[in-house]
C-alpha positions, 0 to 999 in steps of 0.5 A: 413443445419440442423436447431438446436433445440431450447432450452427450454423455461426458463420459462418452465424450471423453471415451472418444479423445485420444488416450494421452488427452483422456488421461488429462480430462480424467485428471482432478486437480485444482488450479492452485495444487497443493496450495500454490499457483505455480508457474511452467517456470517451476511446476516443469521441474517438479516430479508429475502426478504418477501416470502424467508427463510434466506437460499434460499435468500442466495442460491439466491445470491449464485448463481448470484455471481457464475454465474459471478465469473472467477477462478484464478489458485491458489487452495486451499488444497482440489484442488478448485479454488479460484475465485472472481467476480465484483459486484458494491461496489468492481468496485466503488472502483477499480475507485476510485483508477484508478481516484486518482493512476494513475495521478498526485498529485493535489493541489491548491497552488502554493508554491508545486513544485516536488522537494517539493511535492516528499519530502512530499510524501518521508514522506509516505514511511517512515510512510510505514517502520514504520508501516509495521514494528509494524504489524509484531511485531517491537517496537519503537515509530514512531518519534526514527524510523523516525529520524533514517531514515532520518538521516540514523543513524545505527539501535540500535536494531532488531525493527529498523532494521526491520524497516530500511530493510522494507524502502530499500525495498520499495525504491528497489520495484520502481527499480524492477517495470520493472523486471519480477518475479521470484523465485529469485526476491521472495527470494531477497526481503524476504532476504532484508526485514528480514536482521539480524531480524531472530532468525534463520539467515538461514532461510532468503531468504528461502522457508520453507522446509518439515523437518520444523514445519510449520507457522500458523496463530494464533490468539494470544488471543484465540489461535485459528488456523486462517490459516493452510497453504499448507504443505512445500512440495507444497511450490515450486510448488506454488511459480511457479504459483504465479510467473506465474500468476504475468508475466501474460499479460491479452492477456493470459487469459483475461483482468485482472485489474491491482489492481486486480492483484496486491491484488490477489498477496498479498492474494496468498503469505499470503495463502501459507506463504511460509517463516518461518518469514515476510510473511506479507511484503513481501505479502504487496512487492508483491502488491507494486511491481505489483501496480507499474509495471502497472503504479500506481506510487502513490501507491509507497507512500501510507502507507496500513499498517498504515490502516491495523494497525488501524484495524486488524481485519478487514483484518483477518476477509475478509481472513476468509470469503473467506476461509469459503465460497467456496474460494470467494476472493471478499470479500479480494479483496474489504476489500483491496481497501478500505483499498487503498482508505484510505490510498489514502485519508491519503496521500492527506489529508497529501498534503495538510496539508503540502502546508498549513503548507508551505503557512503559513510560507512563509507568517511568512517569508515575515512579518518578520522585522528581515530579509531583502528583500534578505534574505526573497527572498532566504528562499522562494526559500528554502521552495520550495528547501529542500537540496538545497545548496547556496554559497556566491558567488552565493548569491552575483550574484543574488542579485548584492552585494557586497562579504561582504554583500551577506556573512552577510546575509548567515551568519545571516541565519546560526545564526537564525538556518535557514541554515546549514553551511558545507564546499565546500573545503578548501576555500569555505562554503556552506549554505545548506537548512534543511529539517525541514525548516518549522518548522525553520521558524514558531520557529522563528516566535514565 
């Protein structure tokens, strides 16, 4: 057998380049020094390691983040491939959702049940609608929008549609999580997601076509084109691939992590914006969908436009930094994981809040005079079982009284606003638990 030749020494290669190229070869860094993926934007202004301008430090990193990117198939208008890689800021919080999505909500109290705990986070997705709503124009406050949806009112106006038809979508989403997607899927959800919210009603479920002016990204005070999307023409094509990419297994190319994956997708809808209107939620659909079909169920409840809303420059200043530097995603993909994380930290600190809030009053409950050992025994259970319905006779087995004493203390309920009263049938009531019970109670308490 032939022996191979040895390849040259590194030293002896790097020893025969120029003297200003030698010195960024030499140069260790990372592809996220001191902890944070910058930008040329930002890192020209900052002072340079001692002995490097400001441009080989930056052909330095260049060339570590390069070395250890991985392309992905979407491909911008000049036919390069996006590509993003994993420096430590982007896997420190890629753990952090892995630690907190994927396993249950944890609390400290016990007054917290699933039925309870599933209501708070219900909270979430309506603060989602709402919000994801307001980023793509619809006006009305946070309290009307709620109220319509909790007490499944008609909407009054287009905003409150958007509104509505963004909640029934994100409810779709947890049904869909096991479907593959598809060009159909796609057009469903923008179909449901712009229902009777269009000027042009026919452009609902609909890709752009080539005989129509495209939609840009515009920033609304300067006018400035942020983002000029790929021609109508390539929009199929594109599509394809997106759906393609989403079906995916990492057996096919590669372990891809999932959340990855997941804000990959909300990028690539948003880069081709491939609908005349609503490209934003169903660019956000499109991350819920892939989150939750990788088992991230907490994520179904988080509100990300709620953060995105709070800032939005933030979220257009990472789509630019990876249009102007060579389609590097990375810095997309870590601006969205924090934007997770935050909306993660949102939904605990809500958690909590509420077992508080509960605690509190089921404290008000057991102090009161007014109510009788039965009456308190059968709010407590209420606190934990929002919806929950109880009868006369079902209050009289569990205490062991009389049909009169059991409907007296229903009753009483029902006066103090604690219960509603709503027929069975003909003969029988029910006495049915609010689903502002809590805040019944610390009213009744003042």
């Amino acid at each position: 057998m032939k022996i191979p030749v040895s390849p040259p020494p590194q030293s002896e290669l790097i020893e025969q380049t120029p003297d200003d190229m030698k010195k960024v070869l030499l140069y260790r860094t990372s592809p996220a020094p001191d902890g944070k993926y910058l930008h040329w934007e930002k890192l020209r202004h900052l002072p340079p390691p001692e002995g490097l301008s400001n441009k080989q430090w930056w052909l330095a990193i260049k060339l570590i983040r390069r070395n250890s990117s991985r392309d992905i198939p979407l491909k911008d208008l000049a036919g390069q491939p996006f590509s993003y890689c994993m420096p430590d800021p982007l896997l420190e919080q890629i753990h952090s959702i892995d630690s907190r999505a994927k396993g249950r909500v944890a609390t400290t109290e016990d007054v917290i049940n699933e039925e309870s705990r599933d209501r708070f986070l219900i909270s979430s997705l309506i603060e989602e609608a709402i919000t994801s709503s307001q980023l793509e124009g619809a006006a009305t406050t946070r309290q009307v929008a709620a109220q319509m949806l909790r007490e499944s009112r008609k909407p009054r106006d287009k905003s409150e549609q958007m509104i509505l038809n963004n909640f029934q979508a994100m409810q779709e989403i947890v049904k869909l999580k096991h479907e593959p997607m598809s060009i159909d899927l796609l057009l469903h959800l923008h179909s449901s997601l712009t229902q009777d919210t269009l000027d042009d009603s026919s452009a609902a479920g609909r890709f752009q076509m080539p005989n129509e002016e495209r939609v840009r990204v515009v920033d609304h005070g300067t006018g400035t084109t942020l983002h000029a999307p790929p021609p109508a023409e390539q929009i199929p094509e594109r599509m394809e691939q997106l759906v393609t990419f989403a079906n995916a297994t990492n057996k096919a190319g590669g372990f891809l992590h999932p959340i990855v994956k997941s804000i990959i997708l909300h990028f690539w809808l948003a880069y081709v914006h491939p609908f005349f209107d609503g490209n934003g939620r169903v660019a956000r659909a499109l991350f819920y969908w892939s989150a939750a079909r990788s088992g991230y169920w907490l994520l179904e409840y988080i509100s990300i436009s709620r953060v995105l809303k709070a800032a939005p420059a933030r979220y257009a200043r990472s789509f630019l930094y990876t249009e102007t530097d060579e389609n590097d995603l990375t810095y997309f993909l870590l601006d969205q994981a924090i934007v997770i994380n935050r909306a993660i930290d949102s939904l605990e600190r809500h958690l909590k809040l509420k077992s508080e809030q509960v605690k509190r009053v089921a404290e008000v409950i057991r102090d009161n005079r007014a109510l009788n050992h039965r009456q308190v025994a059968l709010l407590s259970h209420a606190m934990r079982h929002p919806g929950h319905r109880y009868t006369i006779r079902s209050h009289q087995t569990s205490h062991r009284v009389a049909y009169a004493t059991a409907r007296k203390d229903l009753l009483e309920l029902a006066e103090l606003e604690l219960l509603n009263e709503r027929p069975v049938d003909k003969k029988t009531f029910g006495f049915v638990v609010p689903h502002d019970i809590e805040e019944r109670v610390n009213r009744l308490a003042d």
